[in-house]
N, CA, C and O of each residue as an XYZ file, in Angstrom:
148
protein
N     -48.668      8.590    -53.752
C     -48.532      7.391    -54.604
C     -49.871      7.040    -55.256
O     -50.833      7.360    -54.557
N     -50.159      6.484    -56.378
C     -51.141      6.248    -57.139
C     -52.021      4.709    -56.266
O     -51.388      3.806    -55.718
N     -53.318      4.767    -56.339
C     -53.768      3.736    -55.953
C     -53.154      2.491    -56.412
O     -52.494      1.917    -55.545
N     -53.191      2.095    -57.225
C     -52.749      1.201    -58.475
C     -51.139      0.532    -57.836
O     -50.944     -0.639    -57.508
N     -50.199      1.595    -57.798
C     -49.111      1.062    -57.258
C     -49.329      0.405    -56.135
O     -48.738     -0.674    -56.169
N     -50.023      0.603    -54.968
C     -50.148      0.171    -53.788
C     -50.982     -0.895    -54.006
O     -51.291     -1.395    -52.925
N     -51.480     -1.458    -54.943
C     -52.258     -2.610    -54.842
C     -51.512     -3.557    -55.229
O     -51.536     -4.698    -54.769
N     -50.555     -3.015    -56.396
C     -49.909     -4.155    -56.554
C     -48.704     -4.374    -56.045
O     -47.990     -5.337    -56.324
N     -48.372     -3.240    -55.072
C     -47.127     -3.823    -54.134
C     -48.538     -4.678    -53.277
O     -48.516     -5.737    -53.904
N     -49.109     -4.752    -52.774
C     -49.951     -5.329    -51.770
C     -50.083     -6.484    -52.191
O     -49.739     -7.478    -51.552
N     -50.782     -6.505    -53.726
C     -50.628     -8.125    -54.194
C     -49.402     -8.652    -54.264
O     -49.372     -9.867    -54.069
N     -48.464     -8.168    -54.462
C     -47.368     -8.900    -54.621
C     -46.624     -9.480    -53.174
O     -45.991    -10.534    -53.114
N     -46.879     -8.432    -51.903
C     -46.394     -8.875    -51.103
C     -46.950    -10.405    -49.836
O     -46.482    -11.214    -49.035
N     -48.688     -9.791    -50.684
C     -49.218    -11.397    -50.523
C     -48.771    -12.105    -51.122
O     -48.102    -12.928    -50.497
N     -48.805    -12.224    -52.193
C     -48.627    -13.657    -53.125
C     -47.353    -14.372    -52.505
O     -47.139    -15.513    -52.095
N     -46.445    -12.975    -52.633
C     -44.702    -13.777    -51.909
C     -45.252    -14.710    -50.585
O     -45.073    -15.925    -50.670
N     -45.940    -14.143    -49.321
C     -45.746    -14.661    -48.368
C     -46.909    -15.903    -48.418
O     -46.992    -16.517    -47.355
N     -47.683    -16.290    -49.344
C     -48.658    -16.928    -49.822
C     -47.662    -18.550    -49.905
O     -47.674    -19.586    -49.241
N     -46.616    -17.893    -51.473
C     -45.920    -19.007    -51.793
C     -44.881    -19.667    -51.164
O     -44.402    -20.794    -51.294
N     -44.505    -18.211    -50.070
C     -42.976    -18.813    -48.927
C     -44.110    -19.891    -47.946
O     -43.538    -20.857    -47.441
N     -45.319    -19.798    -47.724
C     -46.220    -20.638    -46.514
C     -46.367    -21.767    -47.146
O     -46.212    -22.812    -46.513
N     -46.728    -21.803    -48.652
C     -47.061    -22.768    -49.120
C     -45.759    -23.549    -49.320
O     -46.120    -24.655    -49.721
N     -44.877    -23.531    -49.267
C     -43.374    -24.220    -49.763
C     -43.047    -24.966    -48.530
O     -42.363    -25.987    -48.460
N     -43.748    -24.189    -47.360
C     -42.951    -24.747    -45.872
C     -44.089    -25.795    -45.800
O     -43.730    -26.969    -45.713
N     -45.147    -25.577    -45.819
C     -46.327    -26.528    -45.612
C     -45.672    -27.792    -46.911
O     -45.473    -28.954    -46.556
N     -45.566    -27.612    -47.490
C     -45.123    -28.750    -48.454
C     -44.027    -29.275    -48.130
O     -44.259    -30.452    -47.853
N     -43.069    -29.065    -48.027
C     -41.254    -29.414    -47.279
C     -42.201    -30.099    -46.365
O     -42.363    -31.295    -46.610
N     -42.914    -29.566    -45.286
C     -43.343    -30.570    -43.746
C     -44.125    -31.494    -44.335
O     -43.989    -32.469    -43.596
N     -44.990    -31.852    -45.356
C     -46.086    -32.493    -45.394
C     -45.294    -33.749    -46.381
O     -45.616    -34.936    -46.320
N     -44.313    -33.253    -47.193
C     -43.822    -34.071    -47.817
C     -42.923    -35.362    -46.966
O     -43.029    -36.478    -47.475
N     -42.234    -35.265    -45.963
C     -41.326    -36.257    -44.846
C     -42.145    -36.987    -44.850
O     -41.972    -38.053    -45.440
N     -43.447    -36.694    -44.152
C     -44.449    -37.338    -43.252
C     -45.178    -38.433    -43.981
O     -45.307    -39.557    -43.497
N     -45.859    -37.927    -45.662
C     -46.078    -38.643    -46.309
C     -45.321    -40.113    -46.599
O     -45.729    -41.269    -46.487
N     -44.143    -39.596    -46.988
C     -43.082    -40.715    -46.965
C     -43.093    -41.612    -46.055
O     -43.520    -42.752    -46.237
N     -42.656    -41.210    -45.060
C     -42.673    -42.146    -43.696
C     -44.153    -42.875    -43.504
O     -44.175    -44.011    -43.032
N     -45.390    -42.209    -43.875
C     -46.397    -43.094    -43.569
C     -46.312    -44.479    -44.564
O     -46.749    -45.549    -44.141
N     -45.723    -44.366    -45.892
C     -45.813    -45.290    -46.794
C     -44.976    -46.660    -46.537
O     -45.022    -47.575    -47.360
């Protein structure tokens, strides 16, 4: 396989699990906010 392909399956498979962490951290952070107000 070409370097190139593997980097950007690599980036891509970060970024996915980047934005699935960041979505859950937000869903949890968002309740909490609320409730403190």
């Amino acid at each position: 396989m070409n370097k190139q392909l593997l980097l950007t399956a690599c980036a891509v498979v970060i970024i996915s699990i980047m934005t699935i962490v960041g979505i859950n951290i937000l869903s949890q952070s968002i309740p909490r906010l609320n409730l403190e107000r």
